[in-house]
N, C-alpha and C positions, 0 to 999 in steps of 0.2 A: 579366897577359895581357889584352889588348884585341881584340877584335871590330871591327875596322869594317868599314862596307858603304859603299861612296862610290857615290853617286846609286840607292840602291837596286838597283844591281846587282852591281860586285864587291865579295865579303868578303875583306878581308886580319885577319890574325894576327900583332897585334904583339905581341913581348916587350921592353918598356923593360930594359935592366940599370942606366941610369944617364940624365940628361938630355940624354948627347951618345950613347950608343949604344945596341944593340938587335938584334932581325931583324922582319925582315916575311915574315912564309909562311917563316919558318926561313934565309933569306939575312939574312948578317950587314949590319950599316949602320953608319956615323957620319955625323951630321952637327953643324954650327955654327948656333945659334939665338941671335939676337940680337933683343929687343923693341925696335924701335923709336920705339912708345908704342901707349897701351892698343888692344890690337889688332890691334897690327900687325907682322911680323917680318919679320927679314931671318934667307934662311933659306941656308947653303953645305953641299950634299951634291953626293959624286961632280964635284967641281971646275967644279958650275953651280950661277948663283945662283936664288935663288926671291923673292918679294916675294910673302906671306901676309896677308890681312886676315883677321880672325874678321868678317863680316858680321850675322851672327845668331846667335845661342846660347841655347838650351833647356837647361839645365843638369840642370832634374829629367828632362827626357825621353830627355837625351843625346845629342841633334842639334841638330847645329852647320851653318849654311850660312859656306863661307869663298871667296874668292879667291884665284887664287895664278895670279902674271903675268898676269892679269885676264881667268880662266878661275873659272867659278862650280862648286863643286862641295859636296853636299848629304850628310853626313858621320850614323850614326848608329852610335854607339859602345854596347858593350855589355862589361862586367866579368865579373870571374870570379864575382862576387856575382849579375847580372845571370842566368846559365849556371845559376848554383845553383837559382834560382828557378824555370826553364823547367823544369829536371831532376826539380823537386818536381811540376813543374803549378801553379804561379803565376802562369804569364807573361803569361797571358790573359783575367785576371781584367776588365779596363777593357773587356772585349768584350761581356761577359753580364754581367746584374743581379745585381749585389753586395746582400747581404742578412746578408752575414755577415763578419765576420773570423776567420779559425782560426788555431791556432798552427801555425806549418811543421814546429814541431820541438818534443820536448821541452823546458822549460825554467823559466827565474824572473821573475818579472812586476818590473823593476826600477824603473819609472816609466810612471805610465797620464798621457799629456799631451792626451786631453782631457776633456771632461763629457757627462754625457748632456746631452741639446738644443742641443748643438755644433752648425754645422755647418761642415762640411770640405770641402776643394779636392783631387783626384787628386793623393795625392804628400806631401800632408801628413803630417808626424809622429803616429803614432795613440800608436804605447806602446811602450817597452823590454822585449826579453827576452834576459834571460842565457840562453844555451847555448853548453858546452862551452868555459869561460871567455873568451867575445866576448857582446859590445852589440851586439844586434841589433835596430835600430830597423823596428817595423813599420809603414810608411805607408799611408796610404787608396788602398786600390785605386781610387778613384772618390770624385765629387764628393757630397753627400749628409747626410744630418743623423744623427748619434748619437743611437740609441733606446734600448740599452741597453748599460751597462759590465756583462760578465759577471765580471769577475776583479778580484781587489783587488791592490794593491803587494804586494811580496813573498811572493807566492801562489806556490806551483809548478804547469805546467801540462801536461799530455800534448799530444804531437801531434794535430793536428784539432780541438780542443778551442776551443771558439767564445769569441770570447776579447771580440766586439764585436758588436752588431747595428746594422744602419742602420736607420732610419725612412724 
């Protein structure tokens, strides 16, 4: 399931079943996608063509600025991972001063990927935690320098449980 909101104003609701079909807001779709090189596709839905450029792409932020028949439009896409996050009270952590990292969930500390006096970029890889057998990698909310590693590899750790401090 995907979220997008095209120009900050409408959200649509896609469900991919496969590369050629789907729904959007629950109406079924096929379409034909053809790369026609890096970035660029030749797209046939509903027996019109399209000509798609990716112009810009934000990958960790999830927005994309693209073309299509040379109409600009400004894409910010959201997963069901994304959904999980907001539902904990995650979403808005890059708003207000991060001081801390906690665990979202119970779990197993499976890799701490950086050191203390690191410093890290919004988005960056901070440390792996098992729960509920999935990798779940937790990134830096925000830009900022590693003060203290609170949990070691293989640690188990309760929810909320401060797992990183910033400096």
């Amino acid at each position: 399931m995907l979220k997008v909101k095209v120009n900050n104003q409408t959200e649509l609701v896609i469900e991919l079943e496969n590369a050629s079909t789907g729904t959007i807001d629950g109406k079924a779709f096929a379409w034909d996608v053809i790369e026609v090189k890096d970035g660029s596709f030749h797209i046939i839905k509903d027996n019109r063509s399209y000509n798609v450029e990716v112009i810009k792409a934000d990958a960790a932020e999830k927005s994309f600025l693209i073309s299509v028949n040379g109409n600009k439009y400004q894409l910010n896409v959201k997963d069901k991972f994304d959904e999980l996050l907001k539902s904990l009270g995650f979403d808005d952590l890059s708003a207000k001063k991060v001081n801390e990292i906690k665990a979202p969930m119970p779990g197993l500390v499976l890799d701490i990927r950086v050191n203390e006096g690191d410093i890290v970029k919004k988005g960056d890889p901070i440390l792996v935690l098992e729960a509920m057998k999935m990798e779940n990698i937790i990134k830096s909310p925000t830009d900022g320098m590693i003060k203290k590693i609170n949990v070691k590899k293989g640690v188990a750790v309760e929810k909320n449980q401060v797992l990183i401090n910033f400096g």
